[in-house]
Backbone and ligand atoms as CSV (ligand in chain L), in Angstrom:
chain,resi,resn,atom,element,x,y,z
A,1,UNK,N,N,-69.364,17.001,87.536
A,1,UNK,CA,C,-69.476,15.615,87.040
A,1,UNK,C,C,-70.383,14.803,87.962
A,2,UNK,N,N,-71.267,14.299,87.434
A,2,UNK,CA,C,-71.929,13.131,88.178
A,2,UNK,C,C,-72.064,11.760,87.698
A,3,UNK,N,N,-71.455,10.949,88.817
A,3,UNK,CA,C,-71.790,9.303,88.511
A,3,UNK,C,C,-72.765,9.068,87.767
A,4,UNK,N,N,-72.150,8.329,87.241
A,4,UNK,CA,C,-73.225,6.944,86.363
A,4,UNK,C,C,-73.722,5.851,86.562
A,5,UNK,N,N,-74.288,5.547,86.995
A,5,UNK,CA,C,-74.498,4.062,87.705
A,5,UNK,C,C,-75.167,3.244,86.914
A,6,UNK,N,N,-74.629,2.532,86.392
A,6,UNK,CA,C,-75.290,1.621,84.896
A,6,UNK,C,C,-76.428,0.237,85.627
A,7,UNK,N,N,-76.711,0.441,86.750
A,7,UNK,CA,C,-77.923,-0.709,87.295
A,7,UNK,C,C,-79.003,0.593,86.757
A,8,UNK,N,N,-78.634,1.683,87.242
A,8,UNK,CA,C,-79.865,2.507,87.154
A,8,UNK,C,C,-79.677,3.387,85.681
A,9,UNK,N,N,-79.915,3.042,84.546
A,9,UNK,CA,C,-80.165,3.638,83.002
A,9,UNK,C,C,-81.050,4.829,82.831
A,10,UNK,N,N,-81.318,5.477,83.343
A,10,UNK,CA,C,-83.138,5.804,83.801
A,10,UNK,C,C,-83.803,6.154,81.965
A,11,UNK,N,N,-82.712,6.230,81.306
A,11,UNK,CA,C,-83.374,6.547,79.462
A,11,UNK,C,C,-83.583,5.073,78.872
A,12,UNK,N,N,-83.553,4.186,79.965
A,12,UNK,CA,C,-83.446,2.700,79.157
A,12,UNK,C,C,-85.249,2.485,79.429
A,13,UNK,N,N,-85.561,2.773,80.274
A,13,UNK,CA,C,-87.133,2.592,80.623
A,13,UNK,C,C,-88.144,2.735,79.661
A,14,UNK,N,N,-88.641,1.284,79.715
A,14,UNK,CA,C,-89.234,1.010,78.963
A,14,UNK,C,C,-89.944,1.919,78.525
A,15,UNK,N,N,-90.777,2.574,77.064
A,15,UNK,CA,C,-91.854,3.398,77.183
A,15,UNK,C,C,-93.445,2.627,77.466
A,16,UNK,N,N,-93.073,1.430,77.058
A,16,UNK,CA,C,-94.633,0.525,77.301
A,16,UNK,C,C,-94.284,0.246,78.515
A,17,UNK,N,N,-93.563,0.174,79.884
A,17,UNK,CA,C,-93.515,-0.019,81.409
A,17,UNK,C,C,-93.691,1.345,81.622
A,18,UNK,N,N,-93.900,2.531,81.137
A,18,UNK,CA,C,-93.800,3.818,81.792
A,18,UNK,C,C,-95.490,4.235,81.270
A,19,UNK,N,N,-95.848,3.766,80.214
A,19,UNK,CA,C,-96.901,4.157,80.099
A,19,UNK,C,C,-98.664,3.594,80.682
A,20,UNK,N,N,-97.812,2.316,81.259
A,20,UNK,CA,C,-98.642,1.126,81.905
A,20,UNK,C,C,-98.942,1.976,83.496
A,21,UNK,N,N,-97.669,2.812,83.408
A,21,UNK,CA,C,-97.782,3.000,85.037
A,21,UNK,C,C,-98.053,4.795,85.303
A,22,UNK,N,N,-98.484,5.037,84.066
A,22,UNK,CA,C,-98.731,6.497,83.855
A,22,UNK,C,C,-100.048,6.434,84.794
A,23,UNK,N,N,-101.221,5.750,84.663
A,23,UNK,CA,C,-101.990,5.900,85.527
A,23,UNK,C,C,-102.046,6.072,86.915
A,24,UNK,N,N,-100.928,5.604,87.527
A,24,UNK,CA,C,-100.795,5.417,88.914
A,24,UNK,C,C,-99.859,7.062,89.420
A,25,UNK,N,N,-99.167,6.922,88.280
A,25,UNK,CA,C,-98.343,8.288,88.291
A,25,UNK,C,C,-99.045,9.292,88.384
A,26,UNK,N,N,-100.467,9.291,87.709
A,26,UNK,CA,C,-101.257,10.934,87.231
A,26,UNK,C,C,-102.036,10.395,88.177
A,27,UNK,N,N,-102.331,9.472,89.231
A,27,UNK,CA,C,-103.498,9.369,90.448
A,27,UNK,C,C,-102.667,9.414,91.801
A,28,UNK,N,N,-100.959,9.890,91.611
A,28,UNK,CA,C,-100.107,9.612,92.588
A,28,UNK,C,C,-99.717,8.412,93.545
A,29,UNK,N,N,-100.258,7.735,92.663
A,29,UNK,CA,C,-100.073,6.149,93.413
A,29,UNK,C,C,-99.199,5.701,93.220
A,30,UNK,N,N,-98.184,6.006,92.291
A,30,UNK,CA,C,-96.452,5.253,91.864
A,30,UNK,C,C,-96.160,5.181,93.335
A,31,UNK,N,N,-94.714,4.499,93.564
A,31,UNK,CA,C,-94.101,4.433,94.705
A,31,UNK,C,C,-92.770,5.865,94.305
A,32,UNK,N,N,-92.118,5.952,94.843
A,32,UNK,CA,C,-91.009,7.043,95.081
A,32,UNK,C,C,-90.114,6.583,93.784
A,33,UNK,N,N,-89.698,5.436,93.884
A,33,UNK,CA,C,-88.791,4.674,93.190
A,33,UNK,C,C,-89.427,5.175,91.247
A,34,UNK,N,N,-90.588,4.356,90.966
A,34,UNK,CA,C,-91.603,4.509,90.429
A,34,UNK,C,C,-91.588,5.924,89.558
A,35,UNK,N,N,-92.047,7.110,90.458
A,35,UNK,CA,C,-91.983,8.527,90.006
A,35,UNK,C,C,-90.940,9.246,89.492
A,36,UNK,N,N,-89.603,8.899,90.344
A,36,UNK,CA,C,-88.583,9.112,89.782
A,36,UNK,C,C,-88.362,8.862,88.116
A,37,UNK,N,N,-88.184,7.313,88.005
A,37,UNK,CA,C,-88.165,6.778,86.816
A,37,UNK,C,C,-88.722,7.327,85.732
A,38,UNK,N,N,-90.331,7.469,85.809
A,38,UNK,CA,C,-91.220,8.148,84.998
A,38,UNK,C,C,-90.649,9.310,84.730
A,39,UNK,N,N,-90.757,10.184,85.746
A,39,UNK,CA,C,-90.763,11.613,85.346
A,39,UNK,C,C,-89.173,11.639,84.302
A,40,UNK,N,N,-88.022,10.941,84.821
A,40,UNK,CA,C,-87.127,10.888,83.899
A,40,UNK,C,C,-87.288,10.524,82.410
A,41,UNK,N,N,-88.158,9.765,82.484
A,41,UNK,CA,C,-88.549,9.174,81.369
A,41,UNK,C,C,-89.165,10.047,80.471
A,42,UNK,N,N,-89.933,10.856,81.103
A,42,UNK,CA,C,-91.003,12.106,80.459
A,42,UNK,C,C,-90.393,12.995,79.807
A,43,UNK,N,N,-89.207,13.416,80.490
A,43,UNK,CA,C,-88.685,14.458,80.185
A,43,UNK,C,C,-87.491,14.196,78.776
A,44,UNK,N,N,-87.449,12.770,78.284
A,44,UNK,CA,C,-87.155,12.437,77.674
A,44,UNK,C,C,-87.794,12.105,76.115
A,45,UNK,N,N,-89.004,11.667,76.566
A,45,UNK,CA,C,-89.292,11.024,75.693
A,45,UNK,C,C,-90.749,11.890,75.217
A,46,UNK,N,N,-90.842,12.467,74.340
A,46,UNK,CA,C,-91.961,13.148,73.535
A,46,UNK,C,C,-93.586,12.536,73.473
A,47,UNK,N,N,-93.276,10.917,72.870
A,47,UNK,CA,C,-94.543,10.303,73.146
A,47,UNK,C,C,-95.023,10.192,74.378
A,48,UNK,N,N,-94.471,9.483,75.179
A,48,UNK,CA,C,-94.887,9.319,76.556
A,48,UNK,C,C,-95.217,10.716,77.043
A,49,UNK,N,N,-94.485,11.660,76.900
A,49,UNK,CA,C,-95.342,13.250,77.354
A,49,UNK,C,C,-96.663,13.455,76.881
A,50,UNK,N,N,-96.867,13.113,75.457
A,50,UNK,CA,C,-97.930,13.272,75.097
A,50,UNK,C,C,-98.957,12.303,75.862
A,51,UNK,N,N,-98.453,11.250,76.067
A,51,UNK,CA,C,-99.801,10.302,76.590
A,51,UNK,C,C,-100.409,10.488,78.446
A,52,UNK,N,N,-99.243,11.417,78.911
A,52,UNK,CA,C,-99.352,11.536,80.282
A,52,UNK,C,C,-100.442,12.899,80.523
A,53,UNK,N,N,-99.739,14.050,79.247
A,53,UNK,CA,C,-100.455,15.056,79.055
A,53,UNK,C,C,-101.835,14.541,79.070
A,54,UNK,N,N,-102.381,13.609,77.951
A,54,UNK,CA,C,-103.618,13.189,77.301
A,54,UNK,C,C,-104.650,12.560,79.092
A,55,UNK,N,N,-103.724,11.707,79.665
A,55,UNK,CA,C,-104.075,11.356,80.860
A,55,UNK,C,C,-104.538,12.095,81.991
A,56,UNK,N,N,-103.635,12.893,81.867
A,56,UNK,CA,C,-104.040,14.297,82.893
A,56,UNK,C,C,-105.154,14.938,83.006
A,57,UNK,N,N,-105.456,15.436,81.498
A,57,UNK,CA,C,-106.920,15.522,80.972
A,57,UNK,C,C,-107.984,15.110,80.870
A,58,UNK,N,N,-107.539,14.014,80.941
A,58,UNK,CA,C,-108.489,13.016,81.199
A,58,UNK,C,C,-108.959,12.483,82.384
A,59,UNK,N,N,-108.135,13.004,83.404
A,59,UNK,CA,C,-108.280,12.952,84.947
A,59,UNK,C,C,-109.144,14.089,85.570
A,60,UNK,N,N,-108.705,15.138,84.938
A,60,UNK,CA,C,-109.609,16.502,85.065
A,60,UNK,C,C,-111.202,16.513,84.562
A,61,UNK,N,N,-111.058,15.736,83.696
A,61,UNK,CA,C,-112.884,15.385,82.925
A,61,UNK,C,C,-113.173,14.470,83.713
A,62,UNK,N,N,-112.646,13.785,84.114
A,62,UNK,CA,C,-113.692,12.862,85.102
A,62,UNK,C,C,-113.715,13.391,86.384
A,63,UNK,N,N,-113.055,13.987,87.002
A,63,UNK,CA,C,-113.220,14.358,88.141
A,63,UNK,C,C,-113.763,15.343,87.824
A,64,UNK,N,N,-114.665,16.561,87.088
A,64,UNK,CA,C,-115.695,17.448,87.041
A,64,UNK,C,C,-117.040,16.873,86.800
A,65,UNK,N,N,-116.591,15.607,85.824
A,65,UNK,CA,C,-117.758,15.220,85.745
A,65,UNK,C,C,-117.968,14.455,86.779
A,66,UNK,N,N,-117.701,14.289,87.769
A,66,UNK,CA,C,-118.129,13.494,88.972
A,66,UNK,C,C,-118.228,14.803,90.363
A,67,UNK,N,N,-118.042,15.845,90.029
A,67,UNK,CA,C,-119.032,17.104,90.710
A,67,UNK,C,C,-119.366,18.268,89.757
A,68,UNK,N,N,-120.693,17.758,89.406
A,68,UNK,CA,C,-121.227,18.790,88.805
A,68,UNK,C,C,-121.711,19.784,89.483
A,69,UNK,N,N,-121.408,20.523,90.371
A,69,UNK,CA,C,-121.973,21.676,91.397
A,69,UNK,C,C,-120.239,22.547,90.954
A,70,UNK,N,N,-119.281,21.757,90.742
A,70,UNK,CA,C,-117.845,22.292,91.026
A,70,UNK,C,C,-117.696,22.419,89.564
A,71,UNK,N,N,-118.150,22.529,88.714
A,71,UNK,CA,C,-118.326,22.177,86.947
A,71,UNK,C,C,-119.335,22.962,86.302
A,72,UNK,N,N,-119.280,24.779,86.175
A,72,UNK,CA,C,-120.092,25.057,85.613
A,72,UNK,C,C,-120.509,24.556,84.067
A,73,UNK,N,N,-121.418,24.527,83.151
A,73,UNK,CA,C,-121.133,24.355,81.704
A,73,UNK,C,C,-120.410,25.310,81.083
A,74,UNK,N,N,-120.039,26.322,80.961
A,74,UNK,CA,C,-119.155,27.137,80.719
A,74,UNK,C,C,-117.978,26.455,80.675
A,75,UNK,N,N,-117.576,25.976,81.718
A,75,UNK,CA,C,-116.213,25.369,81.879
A,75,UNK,C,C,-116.025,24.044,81.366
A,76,UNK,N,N,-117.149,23.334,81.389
A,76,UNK,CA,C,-117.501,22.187,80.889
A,76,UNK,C,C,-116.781,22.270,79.160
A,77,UNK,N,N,-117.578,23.617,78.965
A,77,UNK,CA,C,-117.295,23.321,76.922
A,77,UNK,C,C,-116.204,24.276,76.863
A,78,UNK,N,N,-115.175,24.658,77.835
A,78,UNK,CA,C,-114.293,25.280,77.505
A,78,UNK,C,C,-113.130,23.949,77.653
A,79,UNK,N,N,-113.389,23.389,78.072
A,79,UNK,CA,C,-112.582,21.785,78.490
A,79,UNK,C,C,-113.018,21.153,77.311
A,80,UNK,N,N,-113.681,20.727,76.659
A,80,UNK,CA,C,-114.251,20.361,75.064
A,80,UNK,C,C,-113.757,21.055,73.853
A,81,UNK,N,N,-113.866,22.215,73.892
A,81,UNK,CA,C,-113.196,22.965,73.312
A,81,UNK,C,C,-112.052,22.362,73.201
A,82,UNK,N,N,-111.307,22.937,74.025
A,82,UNK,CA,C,-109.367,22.695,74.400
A,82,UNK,C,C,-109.334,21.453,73.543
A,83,UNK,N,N,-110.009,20.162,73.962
A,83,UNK,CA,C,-109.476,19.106,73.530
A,83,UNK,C,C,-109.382,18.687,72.175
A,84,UNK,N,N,-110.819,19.124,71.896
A,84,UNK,CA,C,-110.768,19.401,70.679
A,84,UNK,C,C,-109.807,20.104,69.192
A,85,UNK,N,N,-109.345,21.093,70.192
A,85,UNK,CA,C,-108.572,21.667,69.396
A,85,UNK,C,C,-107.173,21.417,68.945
A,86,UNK,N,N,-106.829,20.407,70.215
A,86,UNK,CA,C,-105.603,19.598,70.923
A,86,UNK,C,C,-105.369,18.508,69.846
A,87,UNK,N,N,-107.097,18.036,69.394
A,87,UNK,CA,C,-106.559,17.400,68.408
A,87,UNK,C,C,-106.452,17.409,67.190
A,88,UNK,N,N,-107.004,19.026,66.764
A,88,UNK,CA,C,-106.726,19.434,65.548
A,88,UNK,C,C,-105.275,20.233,65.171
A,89,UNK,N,N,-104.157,20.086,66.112
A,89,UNK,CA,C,-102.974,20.623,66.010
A,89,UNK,C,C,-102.547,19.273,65.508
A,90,UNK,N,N,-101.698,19.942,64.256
A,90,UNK,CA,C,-100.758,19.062,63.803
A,90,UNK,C,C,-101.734,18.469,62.806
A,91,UNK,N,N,-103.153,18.506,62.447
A,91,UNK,CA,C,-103.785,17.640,61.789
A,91,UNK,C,C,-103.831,18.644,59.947
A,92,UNK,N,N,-103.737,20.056,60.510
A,92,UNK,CA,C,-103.842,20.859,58.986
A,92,UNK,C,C,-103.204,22.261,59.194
A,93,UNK,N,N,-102.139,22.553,58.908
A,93,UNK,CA,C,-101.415,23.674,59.400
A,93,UNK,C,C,-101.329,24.684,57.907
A,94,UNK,N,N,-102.488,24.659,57.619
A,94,UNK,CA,C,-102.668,25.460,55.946
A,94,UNK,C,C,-102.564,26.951,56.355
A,95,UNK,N,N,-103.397,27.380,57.717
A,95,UNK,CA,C,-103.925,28.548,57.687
A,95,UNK,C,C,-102.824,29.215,59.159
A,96,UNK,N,N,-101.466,28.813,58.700
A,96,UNK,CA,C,-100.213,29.532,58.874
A,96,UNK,C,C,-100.455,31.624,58.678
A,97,UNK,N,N,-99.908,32.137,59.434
A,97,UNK,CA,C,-100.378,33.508,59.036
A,97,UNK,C,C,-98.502,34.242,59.388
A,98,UNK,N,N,-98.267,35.626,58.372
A,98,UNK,CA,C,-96.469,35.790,58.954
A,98,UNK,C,C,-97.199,37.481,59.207
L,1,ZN,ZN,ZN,-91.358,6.803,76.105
């Protein structure tokens, strides 16, 4: 059994205060307090995974594209690819195969 401590809700968190602070979270800048919260939050909540996921990715493309010596093109359009495809899930699921 573990306490409950109703000051601290951690499923009450906001998703628009968690997603405001997703940036700081995916650049490690939250405070301790901060990370906690989130990551509880994440593991909860489906959208907010998705938008942290989306962030992440989006952290990885800019930081290649800001060393292109560390960024072959190969890897470049295999990262294009992915995303791409990331956002064709869920968009037409016709070509199901059993
Ligand atoms: Zn949420």
């Amino acid at each position: 059994m573990s306490p409950i401590d109703p000051d601290r809700d951690l499923s009450r968190t906001d998703c628009a205060a968690v997603v405001l602070r997703l940036f700081e979270y995916v650049d490690n800048e939250a405070c301790a307090d901060d990370r906690v919260q989130i990551k509880a939050h994440l593991d909860e909540c489906g959208a907010c995974l998705r938008e942290y996921e989306r962030d992440l990715l989006l952290k990885a493309l800019v930081r290649r594209a800001c060393e292109p010596e560390a960024a072959p093109r190969a890897l470049r359009l295999q990262i294009m690819s992915r995303i791409t495809s990331v956002s064709w899930t869920g968009a037409d699921r016709t070509g199901q195969q059993r």
